[in-house]
Structure formats: C-alpha cells, structure tokens
C-alpha positions in Angstrom: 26.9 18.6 -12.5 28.2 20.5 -15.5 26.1 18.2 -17.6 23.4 20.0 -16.3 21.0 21.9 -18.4 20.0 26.0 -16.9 16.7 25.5 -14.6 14.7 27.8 -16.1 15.1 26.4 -19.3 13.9 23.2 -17.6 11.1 24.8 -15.8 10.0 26.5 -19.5 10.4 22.7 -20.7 8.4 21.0 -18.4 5.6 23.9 -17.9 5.0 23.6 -22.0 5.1 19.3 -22.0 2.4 19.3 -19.0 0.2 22.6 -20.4 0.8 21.3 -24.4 1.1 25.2 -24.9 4.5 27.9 -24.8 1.3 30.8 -24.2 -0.2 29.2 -21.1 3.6 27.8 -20.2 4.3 31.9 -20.0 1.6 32.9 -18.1 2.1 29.8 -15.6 6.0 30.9 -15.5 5.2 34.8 -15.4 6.9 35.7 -18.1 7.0 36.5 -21.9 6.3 33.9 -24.7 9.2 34.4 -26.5 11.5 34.2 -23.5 9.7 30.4 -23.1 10.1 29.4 -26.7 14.1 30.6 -26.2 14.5 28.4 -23.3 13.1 25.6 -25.1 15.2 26.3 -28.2 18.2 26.4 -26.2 17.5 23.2 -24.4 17.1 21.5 -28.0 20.7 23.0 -28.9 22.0 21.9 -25.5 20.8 18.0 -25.7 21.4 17.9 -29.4 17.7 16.3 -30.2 14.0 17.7 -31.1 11.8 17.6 -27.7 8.8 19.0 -29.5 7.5 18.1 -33.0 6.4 21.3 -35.0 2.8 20.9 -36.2 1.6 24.0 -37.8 1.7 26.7 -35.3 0.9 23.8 -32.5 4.0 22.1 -30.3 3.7 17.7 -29.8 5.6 15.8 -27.6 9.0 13.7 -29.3 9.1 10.5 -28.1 12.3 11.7 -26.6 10.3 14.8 -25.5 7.8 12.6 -23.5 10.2 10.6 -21.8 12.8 13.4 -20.9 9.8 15.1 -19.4 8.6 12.2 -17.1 12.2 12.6 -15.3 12.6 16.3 -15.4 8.9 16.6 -13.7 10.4 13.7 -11.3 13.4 15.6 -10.7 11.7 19.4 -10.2 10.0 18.3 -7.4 12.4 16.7 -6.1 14.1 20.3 -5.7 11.0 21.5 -4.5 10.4 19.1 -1.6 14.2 19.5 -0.8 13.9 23.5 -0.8 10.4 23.2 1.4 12.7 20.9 3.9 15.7 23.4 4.5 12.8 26.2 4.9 11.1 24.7 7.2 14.1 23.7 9.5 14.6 25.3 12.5 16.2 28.6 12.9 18.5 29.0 15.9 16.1 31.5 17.7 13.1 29.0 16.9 11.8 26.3 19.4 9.7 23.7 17.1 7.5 21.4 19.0 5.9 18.6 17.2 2.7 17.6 19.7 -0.7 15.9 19.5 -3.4 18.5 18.7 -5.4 17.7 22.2 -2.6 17.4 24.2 -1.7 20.8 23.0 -4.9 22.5 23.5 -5.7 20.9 26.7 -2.3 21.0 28.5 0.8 22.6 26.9 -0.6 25.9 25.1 -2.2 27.0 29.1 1.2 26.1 30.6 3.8 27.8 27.6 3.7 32.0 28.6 5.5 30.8 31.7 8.0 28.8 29.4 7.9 32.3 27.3 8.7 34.3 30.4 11.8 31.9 31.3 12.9 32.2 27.6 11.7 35.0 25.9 14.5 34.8 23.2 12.7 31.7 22.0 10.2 32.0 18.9 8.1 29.4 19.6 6.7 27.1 16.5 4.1 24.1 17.7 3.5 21.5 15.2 0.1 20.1 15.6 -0.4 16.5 14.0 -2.1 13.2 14.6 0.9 12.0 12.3 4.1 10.6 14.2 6.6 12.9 12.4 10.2 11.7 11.7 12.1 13.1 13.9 15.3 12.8 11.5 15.1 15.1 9.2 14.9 17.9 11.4 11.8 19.8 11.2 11.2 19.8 14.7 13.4 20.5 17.7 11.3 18.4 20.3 7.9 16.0 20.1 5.8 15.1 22.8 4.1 11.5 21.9 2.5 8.9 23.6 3.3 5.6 23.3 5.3 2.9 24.6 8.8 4.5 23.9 11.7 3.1 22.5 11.8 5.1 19.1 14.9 4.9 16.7 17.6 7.0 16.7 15.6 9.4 19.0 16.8 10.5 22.7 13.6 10.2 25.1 12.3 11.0 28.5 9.0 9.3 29.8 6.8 12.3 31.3 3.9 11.2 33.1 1.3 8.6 32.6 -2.3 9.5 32.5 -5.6 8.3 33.6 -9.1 7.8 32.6 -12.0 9.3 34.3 -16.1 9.6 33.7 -16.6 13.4 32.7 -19.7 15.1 32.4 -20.9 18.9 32.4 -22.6 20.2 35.2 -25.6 21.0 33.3 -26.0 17.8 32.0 -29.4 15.8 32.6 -30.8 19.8 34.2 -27.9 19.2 36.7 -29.4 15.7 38.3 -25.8 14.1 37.6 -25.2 10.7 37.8 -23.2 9.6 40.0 -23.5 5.8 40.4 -21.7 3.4 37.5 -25.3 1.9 36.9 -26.7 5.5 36.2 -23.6 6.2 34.6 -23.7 3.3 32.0 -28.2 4.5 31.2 -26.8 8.2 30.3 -26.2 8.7 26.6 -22.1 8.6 25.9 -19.7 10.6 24.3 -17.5 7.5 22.7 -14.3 8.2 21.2 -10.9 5.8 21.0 -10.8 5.5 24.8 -11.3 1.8 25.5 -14.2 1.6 28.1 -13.5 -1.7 29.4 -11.2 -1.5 31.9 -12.9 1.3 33.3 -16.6 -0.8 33.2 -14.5 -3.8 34.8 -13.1 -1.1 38.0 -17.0 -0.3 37.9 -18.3 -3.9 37.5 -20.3 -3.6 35.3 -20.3 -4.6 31.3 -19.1 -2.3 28.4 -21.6 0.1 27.1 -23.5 -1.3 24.0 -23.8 0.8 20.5 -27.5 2.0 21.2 -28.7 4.6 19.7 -28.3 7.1 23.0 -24.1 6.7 21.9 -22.0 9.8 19.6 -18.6 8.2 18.3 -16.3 10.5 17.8 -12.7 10.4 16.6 -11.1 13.4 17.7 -10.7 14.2 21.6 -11.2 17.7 20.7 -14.7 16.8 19.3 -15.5 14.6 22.1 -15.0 16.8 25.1 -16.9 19.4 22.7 -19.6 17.4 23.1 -19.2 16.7 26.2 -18.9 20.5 27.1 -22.3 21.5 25.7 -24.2 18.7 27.9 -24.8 16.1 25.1 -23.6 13.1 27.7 -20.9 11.6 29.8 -17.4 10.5 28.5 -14.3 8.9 29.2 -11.6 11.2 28.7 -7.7 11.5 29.8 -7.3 13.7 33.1 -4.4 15.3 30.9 -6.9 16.8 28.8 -10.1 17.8 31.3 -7.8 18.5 34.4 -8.0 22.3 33.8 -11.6 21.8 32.8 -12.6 20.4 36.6 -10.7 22.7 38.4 -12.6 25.6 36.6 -15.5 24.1 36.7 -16.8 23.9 33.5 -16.6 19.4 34.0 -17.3 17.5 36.6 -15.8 14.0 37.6 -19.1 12.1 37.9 -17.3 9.1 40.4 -13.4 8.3 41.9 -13.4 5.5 39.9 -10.3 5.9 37.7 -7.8 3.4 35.7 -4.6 3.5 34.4 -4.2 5.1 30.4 -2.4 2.5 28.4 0.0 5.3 27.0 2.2 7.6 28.6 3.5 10.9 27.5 7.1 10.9 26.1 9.3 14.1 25.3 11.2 13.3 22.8 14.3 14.9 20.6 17.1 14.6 18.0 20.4 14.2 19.5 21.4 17.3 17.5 23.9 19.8 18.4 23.0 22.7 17.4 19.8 22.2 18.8 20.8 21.2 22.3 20.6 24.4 24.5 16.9 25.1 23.4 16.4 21.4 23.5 17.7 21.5 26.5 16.1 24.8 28.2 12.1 23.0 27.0 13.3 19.8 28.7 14.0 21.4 32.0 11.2 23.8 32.0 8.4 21.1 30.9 10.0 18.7 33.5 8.8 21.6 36.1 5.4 21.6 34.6 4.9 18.0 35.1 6.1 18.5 38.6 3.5 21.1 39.2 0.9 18.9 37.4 1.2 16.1 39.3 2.1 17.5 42.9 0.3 21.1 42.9 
C-alpha cells in the first residue's frame, strides 16, 4: 500500500487524461490550475516516467500515460462504488426494506404507521425495485419477493399466497357491470403479466384474443390505473386491489378466483447486527398477514 501514489494527485491525473486539458481538469476538480499541474508533476517524480508529452503549451497522452490511465480510471471507480456501498448500508436505527413497487403501494405502505407505532425508534428506508437485489452485500435489512423460494445464503419465511380475481370499477360500461364470464371476456381488458388462462379455464371459456378492445400493460401500477379510471376489466392479485374493494373504489365482477403461481416471501440476511430490527419487522408483518387473511 505504500506503493501507492496520493489520490488527489491521481484524481488531477485522470481528470486531465479524460478532459485532454489541466484548465478544464481544475474546474472539474474545483480547484486552481497550478495546484493540478503540481499533482501531475509530482506523480511524474513519483513513477519516475513522462505521463504527458509537452506540445507547445498543449498536454498528449505517453503511451505510458494512456495505459496507466485506463487502470487508474478502472481503479477510481472502483473506490467510488465501494464508498457508495458502505454509505448506503444500514445504520443501526434504520430498517431497510427491499419490496416490489406494487406490492408496496398496494399492501405494505397502508399497513406500516402501525409497524411505526410498535417501533418508533425505527427509521424506516423502503427500497422499491422490480430488480431482485442481492441480499449479500447488505444494503437491505429485509426483502419481500415473490417467487418459489429457496434463495442462497438467504433465511426465508413464506407469507401468504395470493389470488387472481376479475376487477373492474364501478363506473365502468355507465355502471351496467358485467357479471357473467361471457360478458366478461366481450368487455375491453386491462392486460398485463397475469396469465389469463387458468382463470378462462375456472370460467370455461377460451383465453381473450389480442383485438383491438385490449391495453397491455407492464407495470401493475399502470394496469389497475387503468382499471381505476373505467378503461376495462382486469385480472389483478387480491394483494394489490383488496383495499380497493373494501373501499369501494373496485368491484369483483364474479367469485371465480384461482390460485397466483407466486407467493410472497419475507426474506433476510442472517446478519447479526441486524437481527433485533430484523426480527421486530418479521413479528410485526407476520401479524399483518394474520389480519389480512383472517380479518
């Protein structure tokens, strides 16, 4: 480590290689042209060879210059993502939850001022992402996923599994809901990643076609949007319109409902200086499901 050249001579270095000037280096780095041109002098001295060729008043690459600068840019943001990873860890007073952005909206963010009340110690971080997040390296304290469990290294509890029901709003069609599958399946649809088929087979009848009465949609959020302002009937999760029915803003156009492939895991790094809040979120959000499924 003593081999080490100063990082801000370094930073001067590779500002200068990437902006081919020490004035716009300066003004990148904040600070004064001749500090930048010292730094790079003093690098020079340190390696014992010429980084930049002296044209004129202009500065060129050395072929030595151009290569060490390919591996000091590698290595600068290698710092930078490792700095940006111990920021972003937890603190001990902070409860990070890495969760699916509708499963947040729909069912978690209602449910978490009573999880506030039980812990109001807690600074409460959620992590909103259609990206499975690695769990490892310790940016989150807890994840809620769905899926079929069994991830690596990772301690899990299944939560619930979910359903799939035909959703519409009440204004929809002026109100004259349909309520039969066949008048279901001649409404225009709300289509998003829900497969439609088992729920067509529990109706018997076939799948929906792509006609031209259809909106696909890849985001849940976007779908029960849609839904919401009356545009046509979807197949959507009871995790994420439950609340919606009981306030009345969605109606459940039949009882015909079948199983969701996926059900909703909490999981966590076996961690332990994360175990009390992990913990304290398990035990409270075990409640919750509780009161979800049995209210």
């Amino acid at each position: 480590m003593n081999a080490l050249p100063p990082l801000a001579a370094l930073r001067s270095f590779e500002a200068v290689a990437r902006l081919g000037s020490v004035t716009r280096a300066a003004a990148e780095l904040h600070v004064t042209h001749s500090a930048v041109s010292q730094q790079i002098t003093q690098l020079e001295d340190a390696l014992g060879v010429a980084l930049f060729l002296r044209v004129g008043r202009g500065l060129h690459l050395s072929e030595d210059g151009r290569l060490y600068a390919l591996q000091v840019r590698q290595g600068l943001a290698g710092l930078a993502d490792a700095t940006r990873l111990v920021r972003a860890r937890p603190r001990q007073d902070e409860l990070v939850i890495a969760v699916l952005p509708s499963f947040a909206q729909h069912w978690l963010i209602p449910r978490l001022p009573r999880f506030r009340d039980r812990h109001p110690h807690y600074r409460i971080r959620l992590q909103a992402s259609l990206a499975i997040q690695d769990l490892r390296q310790g940016l989150a304290d807890v994840a809620i996923r769905m899926g079929q469990g069994n991830w690596d290294g990772l301690a899990q509890h299944r939560l619930f599994d979910d359903e799939l029901l035909m959703v519409a709003a009440p204004h929809f069609a002026g109100g004259q809901l349909p309520r039969t599958p066949a008048e279901i399946r001649a409404c225009p649809t709300i289509r998003s990643n829900e497969a439609w088929q088992a729920w067509c087979d529990a109706a018997g009848l076939d799948i929906p076609d792509d006609v031209s009465g259809s909106l696909w949609v890849n985001d849940s959020n976007l779908s029960l949007e849609a839904v919401r302002l009356g545009q046509g009937v979807a197949l959507e999760r009871r995790s994420l319109v439950d609340a919606a029915l009981q306030r009345g803003e969605l109606v459940a156009l039949t009882d015909i409902r079948v199983p969701y492939p996926y059900p909703y895991w909490l999981v966590w790094p076996q961690r332990e200086a994360a175990r009390a809040k992990q913990q304290a979120f398990t035990d409270w959000l075990l409640d919750e499901v509780a009161r979800y499924q049995h209210p």
